[in-house]
VEXGU-982594 format. One record per residue (C-alpha): x, y, z. Coordinates in steps of 0.02 Angstrom, whole numbers, plus 50000, padded with zeros to 5 digits. Example, Ala and Ser with C-alpha at 12.3 -4.5 7.8 and 13.67 -1.06 7.14 Angstrom:
VEXGU-982594
506154977550390506844994750357
This chain:
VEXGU-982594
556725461053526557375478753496558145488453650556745500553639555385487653625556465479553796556545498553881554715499453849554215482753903555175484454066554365502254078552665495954068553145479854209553995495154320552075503454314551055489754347552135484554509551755504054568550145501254534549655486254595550485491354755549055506354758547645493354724548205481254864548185493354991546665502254942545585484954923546095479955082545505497455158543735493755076543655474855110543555475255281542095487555306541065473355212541845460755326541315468655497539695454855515540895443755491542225446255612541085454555727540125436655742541635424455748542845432055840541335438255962542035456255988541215471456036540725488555939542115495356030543265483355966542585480355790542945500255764544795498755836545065483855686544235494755551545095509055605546955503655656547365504355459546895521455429547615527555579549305520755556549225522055348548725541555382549875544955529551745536955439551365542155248552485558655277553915550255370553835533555254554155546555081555595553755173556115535255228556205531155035557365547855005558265542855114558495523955121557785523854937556175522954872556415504254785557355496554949555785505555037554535500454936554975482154954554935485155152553295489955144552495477155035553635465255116552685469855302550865469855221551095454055135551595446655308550645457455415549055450755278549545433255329549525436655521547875444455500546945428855407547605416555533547105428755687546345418955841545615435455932545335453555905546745459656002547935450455884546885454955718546875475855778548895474655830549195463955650547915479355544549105491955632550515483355548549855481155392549415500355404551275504155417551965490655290550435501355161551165517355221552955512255163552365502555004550825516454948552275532954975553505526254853552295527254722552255543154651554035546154695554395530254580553465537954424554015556354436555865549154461555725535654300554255543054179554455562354122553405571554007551865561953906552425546853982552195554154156550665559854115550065543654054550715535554193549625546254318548225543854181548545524754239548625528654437547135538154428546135522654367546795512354463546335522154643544675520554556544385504854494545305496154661543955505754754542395496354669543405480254673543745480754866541765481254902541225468054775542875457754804542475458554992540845453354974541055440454849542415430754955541375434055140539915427455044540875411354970541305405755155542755396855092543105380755177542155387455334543615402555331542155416455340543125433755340544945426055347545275426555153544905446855117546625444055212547315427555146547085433954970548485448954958549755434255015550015427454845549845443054748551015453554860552295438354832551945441454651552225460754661553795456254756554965447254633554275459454484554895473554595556435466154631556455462554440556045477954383556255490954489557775501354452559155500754584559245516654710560305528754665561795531454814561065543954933561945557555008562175554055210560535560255288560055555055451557875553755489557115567755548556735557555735556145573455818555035576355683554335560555661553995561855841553125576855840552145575555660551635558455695550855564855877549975580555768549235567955659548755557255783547875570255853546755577355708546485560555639545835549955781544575562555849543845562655667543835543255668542925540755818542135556955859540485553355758539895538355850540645544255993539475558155984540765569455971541315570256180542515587456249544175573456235543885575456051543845593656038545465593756152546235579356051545765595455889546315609255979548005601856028548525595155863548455614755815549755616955946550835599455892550695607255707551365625555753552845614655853553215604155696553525618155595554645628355715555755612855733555715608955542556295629455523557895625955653558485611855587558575619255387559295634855488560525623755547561115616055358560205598555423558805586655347557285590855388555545577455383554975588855251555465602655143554465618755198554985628455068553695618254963552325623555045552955642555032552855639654822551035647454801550735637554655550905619454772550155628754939548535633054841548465616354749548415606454903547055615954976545995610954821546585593254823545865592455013544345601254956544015592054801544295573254869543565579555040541665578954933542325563954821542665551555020541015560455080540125557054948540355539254950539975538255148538265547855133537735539654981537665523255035536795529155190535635539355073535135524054982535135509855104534445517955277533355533355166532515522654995532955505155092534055499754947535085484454959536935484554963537265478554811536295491354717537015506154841538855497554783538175498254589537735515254589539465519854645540035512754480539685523754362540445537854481542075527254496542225522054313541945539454240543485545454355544645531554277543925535954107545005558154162546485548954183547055543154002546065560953934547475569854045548595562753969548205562453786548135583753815549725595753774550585603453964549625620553925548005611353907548455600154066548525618654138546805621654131546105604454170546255605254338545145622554376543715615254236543765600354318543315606954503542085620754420541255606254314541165595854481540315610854561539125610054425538655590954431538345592454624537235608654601536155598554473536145584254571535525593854703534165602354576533455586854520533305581754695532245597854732531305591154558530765572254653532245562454537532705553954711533295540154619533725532454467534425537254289534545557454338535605551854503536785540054403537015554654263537645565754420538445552954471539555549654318539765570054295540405570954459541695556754451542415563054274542385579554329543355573354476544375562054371545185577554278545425588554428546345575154526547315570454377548035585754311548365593554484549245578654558550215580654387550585599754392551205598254576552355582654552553095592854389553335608154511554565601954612556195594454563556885576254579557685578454749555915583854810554945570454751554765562154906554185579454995552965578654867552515560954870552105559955075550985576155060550035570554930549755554254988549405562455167548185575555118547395562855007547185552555161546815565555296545515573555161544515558055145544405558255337543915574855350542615575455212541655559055315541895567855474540915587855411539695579655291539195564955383538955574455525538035585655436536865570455358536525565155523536025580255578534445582055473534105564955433534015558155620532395549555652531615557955501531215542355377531205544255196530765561255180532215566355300533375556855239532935565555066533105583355124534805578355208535455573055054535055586754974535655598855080537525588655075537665589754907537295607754887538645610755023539715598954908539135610654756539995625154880541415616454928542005611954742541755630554704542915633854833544095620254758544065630354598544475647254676546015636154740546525626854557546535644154488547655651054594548965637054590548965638154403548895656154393550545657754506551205643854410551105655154246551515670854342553205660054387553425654354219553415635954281552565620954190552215631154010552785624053867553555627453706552485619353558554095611053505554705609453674554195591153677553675595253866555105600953911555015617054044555415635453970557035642054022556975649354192555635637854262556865625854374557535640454447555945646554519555535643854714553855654654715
């Protein structure tokens, strides 16, 4: 075997264990939503309870993503990475053999953190070992795998709740990530490139303190404010994470001041091109997480669909955004350009006709699934290209800056998204029967048709002040590399 054919086949082992890391935490995120029956009836715990379990993994997955990317800067991102999976695989293990519900919640909030440490070395482990093409492929890759892991957690769930395994009922959606995160474990050990020595940096502790407290605060009330029926603690909990934010970012501002490490780089979000690309990112993936909570409510409480055809639909909408990924990255860096604000404005599109051929009586069937599939590859190619313009923004030393905000406004987006449109589903469809439940849906998904637009205004000006600032254009016969000038750039 030739050394390239070796450097390639190590390449392609380094990927997978990134990737697989990315499907194991988000099939265990969609697993246990099918599982809830389940648990609910043989651990006997309450509603109260039952939302604590579901929710303790988002909380703590959204709340340490930031602080777990600067962990892997500073620690490294391969001696981090092997942390985290090392703490969900365990944490997996303590959930499975749980005897009540206060041990399963405390053992989710675990496996929440060990996900937060594993899931934020990812990107900075392909922008630091991929470059050009090959980066772009490699995103290609992560894009279908955030898709395809999402289908697999709800028919994986239900397949293995269903097969009541030697009486274990719930036990192995939890039991199962045990032998594949031991698996994942020796090839990252394996293949993983050792961490570069790191420069003496001591965590951020205020920070973490007082980011972790801001998240806390915007992302609980959004958890629990809908069935909650959105109480005045929740608009407190809102109004005071405002406050905790504006608090973060003065300390952040003293310590650079003072020549020290800050939790994150603010200077990245004073780069127009990476300020405005984030907004579209939230807006974008805010419809994409809303879409797949209203659906299903659309299908199964509105037409009185089963589950498994609510979970079918979805798979057209999922497949078509794996399908962007390798398209991104078959396209030149000028043409990646562009992908991102035709992707949101074609997304815009497929929700507006969605919503048209609503208005027409299509409720259901082919004309739904066509939107459907527009929407995810229009999707597809906006997430794609703009989570690959943004990580070739910044340079190496920021990757994990780049890494925990992505991952975090991913994450906090998704919440968000459930939180405005669900809301706004219930609003109209409460009580209402089919016909309500009809009008609501349309309604949502001309507002998503609105928000895209707004994601587009947002693409274009992240790649317009990327071309202003000369960053991320490319010579012909460049072979990707930046034009001269572009590094040097901190717009």
């Amino acid at each position: 075997m030739s050394m390239r054919t070796t450097y390639k086949h190590r390449k392609a082992w380094l990927l997978a264990t990134l990737l697989g890391a990315i499907a194991l935490g988000n099939i265990d995120a969609a697993v246990v939503n099918i599982a809830t029956p389940s648990i609910h009836e043989t651990l006997r715990v309450s509603s109260a309870e039952m939302e604590l379990i579901v929710s303790g993994y988002t909380l703590a997955y959204g709340v340490l993503l930031i602080t777990c990317a600067r962990l892997g800067n500073i620690r490294g991102y391969r001696r981090m990475f092997l942390l985290g999976l090392g703490i969900f695989t365990l944490a997996s293990l303590a959930c499975g053999l749980s005897p009540n519900a206060l041990f399963l919640w405390l053992a989710r909030i675990i496996q929440g953190g060990g996900a937060a440490l594993m899931v934020s070395q990812v990107l900075t482990g392909i922008q630091l070992n991929f470059e050009g093409r090959a980066r772009a492929r490699a995103l290609g890759m992560y894009t279908i795998v955030l898709s395809a892991s999402a289908v697999m957690g709800q028919f994986l769930g239900g397949l293995l709740v269903s097969a009541n395994l030697f009486g274990t009922a719930w036990r192995p959606i939890f039991l199962i990530n045990v032998p594949i995160g031991f698996i994942l474990f020796v090839t990252a050990r394996y293949f993983l490139p050792a961490d570069q020595p790191q420069h003496a940096q001591r965590l951020d502790l205020a920070g973490v303190t007082i980011l972790s407290i801001a998240l806390l605060l915007l992302v609980t009330p959004l958890v629990f404010g809908q069935d909650a029926g959105w109480p005045i603690w929740i608009w407190i909990c809102l109004f005071a994470c405002i406050t905790a934010f504006v608090l973060f970012v003065v300390l952040e501002r003293r310590i650079t001041l003072a020549g020290g490490s800050p939790l994150i780089n603010l200077h990245l979000l004073t780069r127009a091109r990476i300020c405005w690309g984030l907004v579209c990112l939230t807006l974008a993936n805010g419809t994409y997480f809303a879409m797949l909570f209203v659906l299903a409510l659309y299908l199964q409480q509105g037409l009185g669909e089963t589950p498994t055809y609510s979970g079918l639909v979805l798979v057209p909408w999922v497949a078509a955004f794996g399908i962007a990924g390798p398209l991104i990255g078959r396209l030149s860096a000028r043409n990646r350009l562009l992908a991102a604000p035709l992707g949101t404005l074609l997304l815009a599109l497929s929700y507006g006709a969605l919503g048209v051929s609503l208005l027409a009586g299509a409720t259901n069937g082919p004309l739904l699934v066509a939107g459907l599939t527009a929407g995810g590859l229009s999707l597809g190619l906006q997430f794609t290209a703009l989570v690959a313009h943004l990580t070739s923004s910044v340079e190496s030393s920021d990757a994990a800056d780049i890494s925990g905000l992505l991952n975090t406004i991913t994450r906090v987006a998704g919440v968000l998204g459930v939180a405005a449109f669900g809301t706004l589903y219930f609003g109209l469809a409460a009580n209402t029967g089919r016909a309500g439940a009809i009008h609501a849906f349309t309604v949502v998904t001309f507002a998503f048709a609105a928000t895209a637009l707004l994601a587009t205004v947002a693409a274009s000006l992240s790649i317009y002040h990327s071309i202003v600032a000369g960053s991320n254009l490319v010579d012909a016969t460049s072979h990707d590399r930046p034009l001269v000038g572009a590094s040097k750039d901190r717009r």
